[in-house]
Backbone atoms as SQL, in Angstrom:
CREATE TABLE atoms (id INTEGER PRIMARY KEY, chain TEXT, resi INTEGER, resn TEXT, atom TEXT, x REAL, y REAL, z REAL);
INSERT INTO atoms VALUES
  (1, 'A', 1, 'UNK', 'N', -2.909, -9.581, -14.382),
  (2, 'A', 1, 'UNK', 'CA', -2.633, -8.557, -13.406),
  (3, 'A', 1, 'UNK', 'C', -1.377, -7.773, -13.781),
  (4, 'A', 2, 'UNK', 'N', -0.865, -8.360, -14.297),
  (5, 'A', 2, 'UNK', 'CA', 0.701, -7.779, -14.575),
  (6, 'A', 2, 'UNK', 'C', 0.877, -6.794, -15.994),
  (7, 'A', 3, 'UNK', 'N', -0.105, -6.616, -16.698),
  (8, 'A', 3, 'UNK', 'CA', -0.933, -5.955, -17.989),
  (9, 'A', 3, 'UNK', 'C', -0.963, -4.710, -17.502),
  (10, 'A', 4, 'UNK', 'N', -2.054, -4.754, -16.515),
  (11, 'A', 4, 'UNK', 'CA', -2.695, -3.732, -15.266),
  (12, 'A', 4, 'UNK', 'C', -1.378, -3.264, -14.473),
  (13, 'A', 5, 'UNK', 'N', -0.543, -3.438, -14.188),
  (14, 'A', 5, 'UNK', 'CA', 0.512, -3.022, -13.475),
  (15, 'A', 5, 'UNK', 'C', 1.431, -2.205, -14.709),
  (16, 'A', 6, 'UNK', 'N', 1.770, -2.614, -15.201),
  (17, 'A', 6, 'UNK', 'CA', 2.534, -2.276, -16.772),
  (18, 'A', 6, 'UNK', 'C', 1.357, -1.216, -16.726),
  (19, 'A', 7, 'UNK', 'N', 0.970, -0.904, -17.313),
  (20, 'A', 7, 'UNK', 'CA', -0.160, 0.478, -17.761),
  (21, 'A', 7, 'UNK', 'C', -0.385, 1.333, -16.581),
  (22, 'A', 8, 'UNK', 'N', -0.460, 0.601, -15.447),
  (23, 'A', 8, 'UNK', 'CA', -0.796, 1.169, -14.424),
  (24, 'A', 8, 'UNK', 'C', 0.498, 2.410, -13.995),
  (25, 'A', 9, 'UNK', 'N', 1.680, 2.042, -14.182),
  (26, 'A', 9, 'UNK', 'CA', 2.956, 2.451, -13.700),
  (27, 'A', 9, 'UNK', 'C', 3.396, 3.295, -14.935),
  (28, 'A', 10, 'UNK', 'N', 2.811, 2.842, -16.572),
  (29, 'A', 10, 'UNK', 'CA', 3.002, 3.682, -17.216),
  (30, 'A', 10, 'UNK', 'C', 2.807, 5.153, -17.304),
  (31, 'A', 11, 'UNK', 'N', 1.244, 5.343, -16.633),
  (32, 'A', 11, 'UNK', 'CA', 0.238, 6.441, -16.361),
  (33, 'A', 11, 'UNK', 'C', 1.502, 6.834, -15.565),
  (34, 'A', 12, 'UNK', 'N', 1.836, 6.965, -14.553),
  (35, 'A', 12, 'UNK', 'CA', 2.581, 7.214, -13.996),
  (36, 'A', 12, 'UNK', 'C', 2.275, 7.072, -12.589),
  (37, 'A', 13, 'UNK', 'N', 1.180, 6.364, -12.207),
  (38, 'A', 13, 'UNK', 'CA', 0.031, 5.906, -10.824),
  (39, 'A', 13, 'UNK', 'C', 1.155, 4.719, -10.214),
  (40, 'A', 14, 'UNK', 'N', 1.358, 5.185, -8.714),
  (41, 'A', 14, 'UNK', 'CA', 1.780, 4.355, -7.711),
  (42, 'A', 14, 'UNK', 'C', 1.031, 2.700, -7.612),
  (43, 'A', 15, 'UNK', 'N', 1.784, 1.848, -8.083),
  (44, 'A', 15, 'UNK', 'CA', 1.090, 0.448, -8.250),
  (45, 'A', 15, 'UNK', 'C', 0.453, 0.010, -6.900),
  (46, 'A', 16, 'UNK', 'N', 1.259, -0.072, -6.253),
  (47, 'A', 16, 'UNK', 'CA', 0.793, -0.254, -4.401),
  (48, 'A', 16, 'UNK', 'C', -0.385, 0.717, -4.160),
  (49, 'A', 17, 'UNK', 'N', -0.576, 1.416, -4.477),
  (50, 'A', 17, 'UNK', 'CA', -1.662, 2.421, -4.112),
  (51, 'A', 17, 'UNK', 'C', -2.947, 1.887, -4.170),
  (52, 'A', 18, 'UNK', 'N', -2.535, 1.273, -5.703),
  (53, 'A', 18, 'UNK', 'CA', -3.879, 1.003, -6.679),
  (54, 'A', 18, 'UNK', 'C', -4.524, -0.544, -6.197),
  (55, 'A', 19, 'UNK', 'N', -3.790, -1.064, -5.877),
  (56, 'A', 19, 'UNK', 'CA', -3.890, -2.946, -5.399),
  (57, 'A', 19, 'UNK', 'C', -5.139, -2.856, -4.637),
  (58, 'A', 20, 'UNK', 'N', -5.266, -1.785, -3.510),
  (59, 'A', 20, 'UNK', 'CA', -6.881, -2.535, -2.948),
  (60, 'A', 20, 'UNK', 'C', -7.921, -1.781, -3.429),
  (61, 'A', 21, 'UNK', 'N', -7.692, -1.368, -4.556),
  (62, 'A', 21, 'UNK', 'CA', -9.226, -0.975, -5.503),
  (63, 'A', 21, 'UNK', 'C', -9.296, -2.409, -6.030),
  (64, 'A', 22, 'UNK', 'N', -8.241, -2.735, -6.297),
  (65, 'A', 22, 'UNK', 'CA', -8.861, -3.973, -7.452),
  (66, 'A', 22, 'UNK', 'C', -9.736, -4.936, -6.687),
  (67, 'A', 23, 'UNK', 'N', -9.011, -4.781, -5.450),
  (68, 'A', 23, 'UNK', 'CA', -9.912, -6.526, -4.785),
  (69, 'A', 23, 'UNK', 'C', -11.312, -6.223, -4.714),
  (70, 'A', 24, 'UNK', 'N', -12.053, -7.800, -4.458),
  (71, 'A', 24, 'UNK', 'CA', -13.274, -7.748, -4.399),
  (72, 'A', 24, 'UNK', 'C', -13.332, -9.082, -3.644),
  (73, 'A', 25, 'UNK', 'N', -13.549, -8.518, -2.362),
  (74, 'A', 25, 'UNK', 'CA', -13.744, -9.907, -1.277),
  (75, 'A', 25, 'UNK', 'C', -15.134, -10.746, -1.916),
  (76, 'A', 26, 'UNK', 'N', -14.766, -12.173, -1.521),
  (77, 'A', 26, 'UNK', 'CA', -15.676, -13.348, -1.947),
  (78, 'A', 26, 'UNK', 'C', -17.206, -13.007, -1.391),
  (79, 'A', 27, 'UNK', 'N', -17.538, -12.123, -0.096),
  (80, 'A', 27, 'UNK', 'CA', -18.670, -12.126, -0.093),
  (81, 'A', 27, 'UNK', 'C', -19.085, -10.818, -0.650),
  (82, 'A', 28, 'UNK', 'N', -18.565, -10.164, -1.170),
  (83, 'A', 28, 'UNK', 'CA', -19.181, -9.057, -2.280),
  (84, 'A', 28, 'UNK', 'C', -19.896, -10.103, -3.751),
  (85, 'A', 29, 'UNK', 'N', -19.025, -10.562, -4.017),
  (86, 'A', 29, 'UNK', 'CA', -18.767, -11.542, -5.059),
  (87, 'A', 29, 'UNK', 'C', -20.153, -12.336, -5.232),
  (88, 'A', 30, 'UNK', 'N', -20.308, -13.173, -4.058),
  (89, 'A', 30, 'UNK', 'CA', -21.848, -13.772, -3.870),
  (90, 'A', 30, 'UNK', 'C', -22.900, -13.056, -3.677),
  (91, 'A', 31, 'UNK', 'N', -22.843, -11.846, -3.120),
  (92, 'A', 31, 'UNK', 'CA', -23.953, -11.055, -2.831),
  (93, 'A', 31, 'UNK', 'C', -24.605, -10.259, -4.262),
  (94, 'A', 32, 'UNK', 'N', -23.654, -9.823, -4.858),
  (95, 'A', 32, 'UNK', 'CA', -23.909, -9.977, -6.557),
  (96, 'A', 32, 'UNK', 'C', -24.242, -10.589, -7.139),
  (97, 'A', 33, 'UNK', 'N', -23.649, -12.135, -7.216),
  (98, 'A', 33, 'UNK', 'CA', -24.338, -13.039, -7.842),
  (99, 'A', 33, 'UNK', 'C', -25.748, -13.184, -7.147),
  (100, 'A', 34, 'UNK', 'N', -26.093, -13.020, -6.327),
  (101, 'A', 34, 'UNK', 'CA', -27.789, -13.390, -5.108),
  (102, 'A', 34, 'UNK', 'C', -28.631, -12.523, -5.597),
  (103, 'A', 35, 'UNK', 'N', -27.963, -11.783, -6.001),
  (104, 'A', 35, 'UNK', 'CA', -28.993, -9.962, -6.592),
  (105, 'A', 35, 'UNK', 'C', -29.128, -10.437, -8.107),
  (106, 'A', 36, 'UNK', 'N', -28.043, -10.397, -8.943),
  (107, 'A', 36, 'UNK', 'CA', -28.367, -11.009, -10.492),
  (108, 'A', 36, 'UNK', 'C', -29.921, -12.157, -10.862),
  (109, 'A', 37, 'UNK', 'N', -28.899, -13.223, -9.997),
  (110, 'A', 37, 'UNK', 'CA', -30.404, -14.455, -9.828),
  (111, 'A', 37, 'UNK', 'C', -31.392, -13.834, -9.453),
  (112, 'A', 38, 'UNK', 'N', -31.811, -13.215, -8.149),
  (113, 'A', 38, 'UNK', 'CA', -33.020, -12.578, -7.719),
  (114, 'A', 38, 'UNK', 'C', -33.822, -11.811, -8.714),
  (115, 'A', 39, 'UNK', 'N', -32.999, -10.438, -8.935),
  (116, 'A', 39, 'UNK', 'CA', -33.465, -9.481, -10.304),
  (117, 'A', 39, 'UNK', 'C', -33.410, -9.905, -11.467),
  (118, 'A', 40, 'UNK', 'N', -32.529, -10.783, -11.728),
  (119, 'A', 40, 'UNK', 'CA', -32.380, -10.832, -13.623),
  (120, 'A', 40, 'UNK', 'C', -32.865, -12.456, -13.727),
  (121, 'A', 41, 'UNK', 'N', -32.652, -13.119, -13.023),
  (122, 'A', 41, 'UNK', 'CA', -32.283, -14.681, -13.387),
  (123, 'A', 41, 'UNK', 'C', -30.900, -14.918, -13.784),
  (124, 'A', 42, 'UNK', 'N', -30.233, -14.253, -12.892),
  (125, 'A', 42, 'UNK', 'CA', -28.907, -14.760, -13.094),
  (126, 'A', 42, 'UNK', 'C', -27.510, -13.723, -13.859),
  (127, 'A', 43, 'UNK', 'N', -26.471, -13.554, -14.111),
  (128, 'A', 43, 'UNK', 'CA', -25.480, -12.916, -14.838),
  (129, 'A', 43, 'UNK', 'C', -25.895, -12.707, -16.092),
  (130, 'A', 44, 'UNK', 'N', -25.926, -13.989, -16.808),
  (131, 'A', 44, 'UNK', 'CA', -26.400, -14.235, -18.229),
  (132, 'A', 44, 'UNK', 'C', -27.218, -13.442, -18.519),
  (133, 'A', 45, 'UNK', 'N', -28.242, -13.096, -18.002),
  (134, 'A', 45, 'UNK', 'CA', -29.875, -13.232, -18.723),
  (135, 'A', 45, 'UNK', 'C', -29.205, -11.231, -18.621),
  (136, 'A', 46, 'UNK', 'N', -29.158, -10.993, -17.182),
  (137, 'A', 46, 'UNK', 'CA', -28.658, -9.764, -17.057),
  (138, 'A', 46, 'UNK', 'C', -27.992, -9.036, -18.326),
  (139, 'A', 47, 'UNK', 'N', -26.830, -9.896, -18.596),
  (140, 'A', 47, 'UNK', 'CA', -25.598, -9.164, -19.679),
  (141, 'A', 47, 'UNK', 'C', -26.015, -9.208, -20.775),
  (142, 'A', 48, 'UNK', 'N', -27.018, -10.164, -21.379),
  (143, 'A', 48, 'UNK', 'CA', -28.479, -9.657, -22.642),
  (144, 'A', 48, 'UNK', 'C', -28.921, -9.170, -23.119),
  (145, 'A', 49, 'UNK', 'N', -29.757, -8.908, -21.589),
  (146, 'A', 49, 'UNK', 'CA', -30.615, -7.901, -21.588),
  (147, 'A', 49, 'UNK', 'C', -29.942, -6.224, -21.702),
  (148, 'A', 50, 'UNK', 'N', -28.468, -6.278, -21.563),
  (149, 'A', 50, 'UNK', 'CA', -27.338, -5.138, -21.406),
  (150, 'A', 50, 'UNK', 'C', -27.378, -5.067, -22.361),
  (151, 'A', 51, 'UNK', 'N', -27.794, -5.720, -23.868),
  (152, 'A', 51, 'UNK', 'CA', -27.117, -6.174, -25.166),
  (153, 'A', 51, 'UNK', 'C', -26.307, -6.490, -25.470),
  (154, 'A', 52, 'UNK', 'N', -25.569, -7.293, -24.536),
  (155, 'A', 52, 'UNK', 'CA', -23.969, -8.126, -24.641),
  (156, 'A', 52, 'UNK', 'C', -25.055, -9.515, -25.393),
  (157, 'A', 53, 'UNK', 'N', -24.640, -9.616, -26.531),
  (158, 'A', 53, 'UNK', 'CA', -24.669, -10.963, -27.268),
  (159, 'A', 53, 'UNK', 'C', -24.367, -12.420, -26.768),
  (160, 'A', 54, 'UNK', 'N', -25.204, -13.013, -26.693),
  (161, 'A', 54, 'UNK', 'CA', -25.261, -14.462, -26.017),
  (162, 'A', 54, 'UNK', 'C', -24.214, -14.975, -26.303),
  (163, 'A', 55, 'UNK', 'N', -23.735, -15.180, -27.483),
  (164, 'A', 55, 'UNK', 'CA', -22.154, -15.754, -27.946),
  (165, 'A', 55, 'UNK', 'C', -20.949, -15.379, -27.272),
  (166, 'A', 56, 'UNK', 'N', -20.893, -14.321, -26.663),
  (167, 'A', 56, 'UNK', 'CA', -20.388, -13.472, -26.196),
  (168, 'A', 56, 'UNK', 'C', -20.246, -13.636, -24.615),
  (169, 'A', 57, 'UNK', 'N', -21.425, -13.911, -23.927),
  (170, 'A', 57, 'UNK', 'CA', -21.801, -13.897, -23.087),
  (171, 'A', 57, 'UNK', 'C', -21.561, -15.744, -22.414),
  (172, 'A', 58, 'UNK', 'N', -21.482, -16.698, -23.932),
  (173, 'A', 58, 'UNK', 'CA', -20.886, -18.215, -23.208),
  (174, 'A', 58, 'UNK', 'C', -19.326, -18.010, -23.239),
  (175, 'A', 59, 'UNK', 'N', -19.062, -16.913, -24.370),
  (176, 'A', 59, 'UNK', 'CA', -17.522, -17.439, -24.460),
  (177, 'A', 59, 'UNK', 'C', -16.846, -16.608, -23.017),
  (178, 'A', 60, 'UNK', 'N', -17.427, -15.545, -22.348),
  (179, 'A', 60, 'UNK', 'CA', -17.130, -15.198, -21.034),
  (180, 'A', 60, 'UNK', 'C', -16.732, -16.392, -20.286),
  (181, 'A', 61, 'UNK', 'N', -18.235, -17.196, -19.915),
  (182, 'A', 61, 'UNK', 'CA', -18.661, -17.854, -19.194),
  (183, 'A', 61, 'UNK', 'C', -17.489, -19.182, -19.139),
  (184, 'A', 62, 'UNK', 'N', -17.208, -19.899, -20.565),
  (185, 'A', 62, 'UNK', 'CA', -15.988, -20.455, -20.672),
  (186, 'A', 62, 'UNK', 'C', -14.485, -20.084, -20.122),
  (187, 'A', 63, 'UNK', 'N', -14.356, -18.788, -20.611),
  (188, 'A', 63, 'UNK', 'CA', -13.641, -18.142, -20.102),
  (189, 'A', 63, 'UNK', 'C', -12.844, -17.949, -18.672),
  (190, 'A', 64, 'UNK', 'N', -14.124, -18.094, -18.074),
  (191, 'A', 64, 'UNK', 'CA', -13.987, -17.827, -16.542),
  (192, 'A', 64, 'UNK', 'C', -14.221, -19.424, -15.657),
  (193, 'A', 65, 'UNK', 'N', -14.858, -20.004, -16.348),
  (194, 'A', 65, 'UNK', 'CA', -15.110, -21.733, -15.898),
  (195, 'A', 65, 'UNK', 'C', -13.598, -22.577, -15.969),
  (196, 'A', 66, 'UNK', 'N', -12.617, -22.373, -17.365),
  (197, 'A', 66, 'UNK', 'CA', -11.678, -23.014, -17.472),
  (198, 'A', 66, 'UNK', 'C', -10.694, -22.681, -16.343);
């Protein structure tokens, strides 16, 4: 977050301004994931089929699990 703030303030963009674009309440969050599974079978199969590379697509998944 603090990457995003640094760049953010560089642009010369009010940091406080910008803070509730970023969020994404938990039931947005699930309702996405409910739509992925439903339509795609899931994130994975989705980001694939995007042509994001499966390798690619566990080391996310690691990524975000650890």
């Amino acid at each position: 977050m603090e990457q995003h703030r640094a760049l953010t303030e560089a642009a010369g963009i009010d940091w406080e301004s910008c803070r509730p674009l970023l969020a994404c309440p938990p039931e947005y969050m699930l309702e996405t994931l409910t739509y992925l599974d439903e339509r795609h079978g899931g994130a994975a199969d989705y980001l694939v089929a995007c042509g994001i590379e499966l390798s690619a697509v566990e080391s996310l998944r690691r990524s975000i699990v650890e």
